[in-house]
C-alpha positions as CSV (number, residue, x, y, z in Angstrom):
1,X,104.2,86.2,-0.5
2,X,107.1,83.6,-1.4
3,X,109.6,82.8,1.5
4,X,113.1,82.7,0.4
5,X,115.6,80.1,1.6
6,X,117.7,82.5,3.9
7,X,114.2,84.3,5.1
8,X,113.4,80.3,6.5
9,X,116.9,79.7,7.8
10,X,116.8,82.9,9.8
11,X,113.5,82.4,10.8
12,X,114.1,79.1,12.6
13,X,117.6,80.5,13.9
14,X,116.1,82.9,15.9
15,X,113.1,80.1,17.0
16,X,116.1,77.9,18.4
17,X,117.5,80.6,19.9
18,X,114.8,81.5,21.7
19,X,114.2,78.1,23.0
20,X,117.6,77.6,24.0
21,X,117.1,81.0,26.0
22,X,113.7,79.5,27.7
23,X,114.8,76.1,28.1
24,X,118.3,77.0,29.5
25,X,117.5,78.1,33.1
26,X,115.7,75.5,33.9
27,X,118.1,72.6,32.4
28,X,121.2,74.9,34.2
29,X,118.2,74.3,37.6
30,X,118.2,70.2,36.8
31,X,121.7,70.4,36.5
32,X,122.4,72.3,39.7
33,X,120.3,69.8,41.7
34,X,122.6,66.7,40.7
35,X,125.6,68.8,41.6
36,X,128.0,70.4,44.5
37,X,128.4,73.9,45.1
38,X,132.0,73.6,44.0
39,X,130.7,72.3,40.4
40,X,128.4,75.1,39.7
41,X,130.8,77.7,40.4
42,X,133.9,76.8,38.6
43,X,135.1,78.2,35.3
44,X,133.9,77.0,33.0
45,X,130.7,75.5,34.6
46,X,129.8,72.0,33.9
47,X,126.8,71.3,32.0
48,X,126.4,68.4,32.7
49,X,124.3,66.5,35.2
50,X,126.4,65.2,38.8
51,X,125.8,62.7,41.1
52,X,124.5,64.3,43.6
53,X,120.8,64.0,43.0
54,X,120.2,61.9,46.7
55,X,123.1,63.8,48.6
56,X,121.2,67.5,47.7
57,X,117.9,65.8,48.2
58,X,118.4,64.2,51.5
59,X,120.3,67.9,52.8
60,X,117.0,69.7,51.7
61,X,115.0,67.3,53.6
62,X,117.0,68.2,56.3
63,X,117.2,71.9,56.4
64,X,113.1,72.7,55.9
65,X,110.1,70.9,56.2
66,X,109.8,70.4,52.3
67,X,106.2,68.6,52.8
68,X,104.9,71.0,55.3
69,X,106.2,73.9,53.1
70,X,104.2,72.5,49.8
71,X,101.1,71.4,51.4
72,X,100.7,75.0,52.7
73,X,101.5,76.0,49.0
74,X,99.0,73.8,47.6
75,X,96.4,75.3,50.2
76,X,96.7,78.6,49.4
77,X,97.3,78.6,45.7
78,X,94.4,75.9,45.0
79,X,92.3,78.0,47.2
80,X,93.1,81.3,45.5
81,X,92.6,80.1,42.0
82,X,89.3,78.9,42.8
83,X,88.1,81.5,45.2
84,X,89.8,84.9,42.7
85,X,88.8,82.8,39.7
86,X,84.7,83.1,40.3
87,X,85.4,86.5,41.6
88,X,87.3,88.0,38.4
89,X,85.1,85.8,36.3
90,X,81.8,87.8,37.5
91,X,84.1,91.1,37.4
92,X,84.7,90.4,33.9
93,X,80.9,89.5,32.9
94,X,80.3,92.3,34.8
95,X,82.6,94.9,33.2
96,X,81.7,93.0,29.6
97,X,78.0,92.6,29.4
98,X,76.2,95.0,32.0
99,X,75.5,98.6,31.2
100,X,75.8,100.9,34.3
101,X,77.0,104.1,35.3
102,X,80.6,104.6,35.6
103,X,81.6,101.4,34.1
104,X,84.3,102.3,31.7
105,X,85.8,104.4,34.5
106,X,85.4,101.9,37.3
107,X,87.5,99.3,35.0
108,X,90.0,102.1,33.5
109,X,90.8,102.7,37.5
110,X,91.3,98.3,37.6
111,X,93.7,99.0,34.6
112,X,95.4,101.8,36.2
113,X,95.8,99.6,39.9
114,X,98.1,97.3,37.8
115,X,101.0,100.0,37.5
116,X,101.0,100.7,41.6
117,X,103.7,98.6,42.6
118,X,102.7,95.7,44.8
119,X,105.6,97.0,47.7
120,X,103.9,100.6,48.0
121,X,101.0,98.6,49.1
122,X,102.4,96.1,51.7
123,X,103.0,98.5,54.6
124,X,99.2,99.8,54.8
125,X,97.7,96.2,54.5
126,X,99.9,94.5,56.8
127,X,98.1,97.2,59.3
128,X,95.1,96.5,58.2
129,X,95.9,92.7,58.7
130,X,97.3,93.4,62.1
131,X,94.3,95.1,63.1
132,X,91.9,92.2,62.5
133,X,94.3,89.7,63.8
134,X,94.5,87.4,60.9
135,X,98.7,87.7,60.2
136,X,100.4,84.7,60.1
137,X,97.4,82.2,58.3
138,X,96.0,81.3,54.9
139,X,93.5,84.1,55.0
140,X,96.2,86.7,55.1
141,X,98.3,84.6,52.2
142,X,94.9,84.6,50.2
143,X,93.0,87.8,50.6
144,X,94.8,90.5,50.0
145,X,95.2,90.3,45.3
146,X,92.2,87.9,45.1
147,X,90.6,90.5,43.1
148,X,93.5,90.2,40.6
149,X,93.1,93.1,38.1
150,X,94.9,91.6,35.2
151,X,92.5,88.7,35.7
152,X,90.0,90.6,35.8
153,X,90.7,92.5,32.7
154,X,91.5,89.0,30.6
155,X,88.2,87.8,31.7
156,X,86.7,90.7,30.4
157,X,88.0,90.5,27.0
158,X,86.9,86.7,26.9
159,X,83.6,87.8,27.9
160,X,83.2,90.1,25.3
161,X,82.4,87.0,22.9
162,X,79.7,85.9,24.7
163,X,76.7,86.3,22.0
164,X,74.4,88.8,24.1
165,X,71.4,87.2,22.7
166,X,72.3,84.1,24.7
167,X,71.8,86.1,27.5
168,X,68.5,87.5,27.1
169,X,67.2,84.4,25.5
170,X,68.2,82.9,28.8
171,X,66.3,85.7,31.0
172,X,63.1,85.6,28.7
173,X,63.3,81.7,29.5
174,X,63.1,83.1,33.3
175,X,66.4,82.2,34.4
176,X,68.1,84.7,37.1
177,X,71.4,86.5,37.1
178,X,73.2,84.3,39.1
179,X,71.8,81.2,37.0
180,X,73.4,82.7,33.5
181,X,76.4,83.1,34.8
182,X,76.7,79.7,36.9
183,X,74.7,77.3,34.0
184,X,75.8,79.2,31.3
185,X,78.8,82.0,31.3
186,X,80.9,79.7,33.0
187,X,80.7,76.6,31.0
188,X,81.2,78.6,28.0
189,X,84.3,79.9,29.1
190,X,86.2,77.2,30.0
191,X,88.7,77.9,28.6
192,X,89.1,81.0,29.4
193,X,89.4,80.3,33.0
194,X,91.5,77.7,32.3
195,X,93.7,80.2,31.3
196,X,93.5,82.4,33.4
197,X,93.7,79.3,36.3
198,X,96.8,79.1,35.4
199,X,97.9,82.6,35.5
200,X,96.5,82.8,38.9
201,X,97.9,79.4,40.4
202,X,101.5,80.4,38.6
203,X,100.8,84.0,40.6
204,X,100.4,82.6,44.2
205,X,102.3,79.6,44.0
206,X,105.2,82.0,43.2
207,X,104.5,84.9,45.8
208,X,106.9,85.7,48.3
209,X,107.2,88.8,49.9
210,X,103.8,89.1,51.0
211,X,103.7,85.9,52.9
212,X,107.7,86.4,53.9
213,X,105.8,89.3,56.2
214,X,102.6,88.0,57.0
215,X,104.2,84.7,58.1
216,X,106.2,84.3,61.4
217,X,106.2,80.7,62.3
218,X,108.0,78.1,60.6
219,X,104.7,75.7,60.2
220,X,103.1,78.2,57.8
221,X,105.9,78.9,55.7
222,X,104.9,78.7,51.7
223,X,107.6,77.0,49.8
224,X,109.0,80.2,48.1
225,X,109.5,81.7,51.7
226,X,111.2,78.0,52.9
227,X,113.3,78.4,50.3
228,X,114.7,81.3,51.0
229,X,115.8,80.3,54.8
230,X,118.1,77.9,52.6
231,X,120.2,80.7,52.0
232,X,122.5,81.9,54.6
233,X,124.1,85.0,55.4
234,X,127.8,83.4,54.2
235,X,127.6,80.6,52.3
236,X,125.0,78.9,50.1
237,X,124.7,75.3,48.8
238,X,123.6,76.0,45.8
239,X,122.7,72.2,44.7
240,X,120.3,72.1,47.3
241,X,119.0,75.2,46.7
242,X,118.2,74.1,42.8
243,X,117.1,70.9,44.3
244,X,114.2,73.1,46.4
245,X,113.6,75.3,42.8
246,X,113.5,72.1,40.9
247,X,110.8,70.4,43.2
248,X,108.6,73.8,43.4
249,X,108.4,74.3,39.6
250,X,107.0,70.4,39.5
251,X,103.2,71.2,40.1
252,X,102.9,74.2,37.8
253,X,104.8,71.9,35.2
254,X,101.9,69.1,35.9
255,X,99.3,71.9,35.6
256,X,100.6,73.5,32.3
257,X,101.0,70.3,30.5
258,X,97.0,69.5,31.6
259,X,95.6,72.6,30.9
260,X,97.9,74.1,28.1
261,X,95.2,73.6,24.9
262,X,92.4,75.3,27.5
263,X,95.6,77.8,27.8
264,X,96.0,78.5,24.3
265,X,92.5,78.8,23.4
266,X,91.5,81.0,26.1
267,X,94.2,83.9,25.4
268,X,93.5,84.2,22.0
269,X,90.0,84.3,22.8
270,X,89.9,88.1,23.9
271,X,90.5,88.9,20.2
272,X,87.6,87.2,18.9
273,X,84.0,89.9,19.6
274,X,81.0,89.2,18.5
């Protein structure tokens, strides 16, 4: 089918639109950080980057413990890719290559658990927290999604392509269970994982009201929650508070930009079946 001239021109209209309108917060965010309050809020607002890059910088080092606040990020959103990655991995195997009872209902019930909203469920597990004394450390941060149902399910589908006569080529050579999926499920799906690393780093680095109630002391404060003590009940300083967004988007920037062909090639892999 021929393209016409004005088909092409629309075409990449709409493309630069729609890069302007995912670009534009975060250039509006690098802007903010080399500015003063007073310059983000006038009308119009500039758009163009201030001098006050080292003024906001120094003020957010001075309100929270940035460093504190992004080790204790790194711990728990490293540890809970790696930890919920192996876990939803074998789910997905699981749910894609083993025949057993109740299967297709056990993972319709994982699909449904993705339209409960996370808030109906915080009341009953910060009980169940409470009870076993673990509020207010990693474990609580970590535990409670590490089962990740959306990871699960995109795992799954990835799986899925897995030729089964790998598999039971691999068992007649004697190997166990837990051998095909360490030596040879998981090195096939890299990237897959990859993938789906990502999704899961993205997912914790960003969560905030789960540790804003599990956390009570100032130490283990993840950098979303630090954040948020930035703004006050009157007034906010806006440039510092872009300054804080600006420094918390940096690692899942690095991350993407390491990982983004593993990315690409592991979503579109749940369409390809064997």
């Amino acid at each position: 089918m021929r393209v016409s001239g004005l088909q092409k021109t629309l075409f990449y209209t709409v493309l630069i639109l729609l890069v302007i309108l995912t670009i534009g917060p975060y250039y509006w965010m690098l802007v903010g950080a080399t500015n003063p309050t007073g310059n983000m809020l006038n009308t119009p607002p500039s758009f163009i980057p201030g001098d006050y890059f080292l003024e906001n910088l120094r003020s957010l080092l001075s309100q929270i413990d940035i460093w504190r606040s992004l080790f204790n990020s790194a711990v728990t959103a490293v540890s809970f890719t790696f930890i919920s990655g192996i876990i939803c991995a074998a789910a997905g195997f699981a749910f894609a290559k083993y025949q057993f009872k109740g299967r297709n209902i056990i993972f319709a019930l994982f699909l449904l658990s993705m339209m409960v909203p996370y808030q109906a469920l915080v009341v009953p597990q910060f009980q169940l927290f409470a009870s076993f004394n673990l509020l207010n450390s990693y474990t609580a941060i970590i535990l409670p999604q590490i089962a990740y149902p959306f990871a699960i399910f995109l795992m799954r589908q990835n799986m899925q392509s897995i030729p089964t006569a790998l598999i039971e080529a691999a068992r007649i050579d004697g190997s166990s269970e837990t051998g095909i999926f360490f030596k040879i499920v998981l090195p096939t799906m890299i990237p897959a994982i990859a993938a789906v690393s990502i999704f899961l780093f993205t997912h914790q680095w960003n969560n905030f009201l789960w540790p804003l109630i599990t956390i009570t002391t100032q130490d283990m404060y993840t950098l979303p929650v630090a954040l948020a003590t930035l703004a006050g009940l009157e007034t906010v300083d806006y440039g510092v508070l872009m300054m804080g967004a600006a420094i918390s988007v940096l690692p899942i920037f690095i991350a993407f930009l390491f990982l983004q062909r593993y990315f690409i090639a592991g979503i579109i892999g749940g369409s390809v079946k064997e």
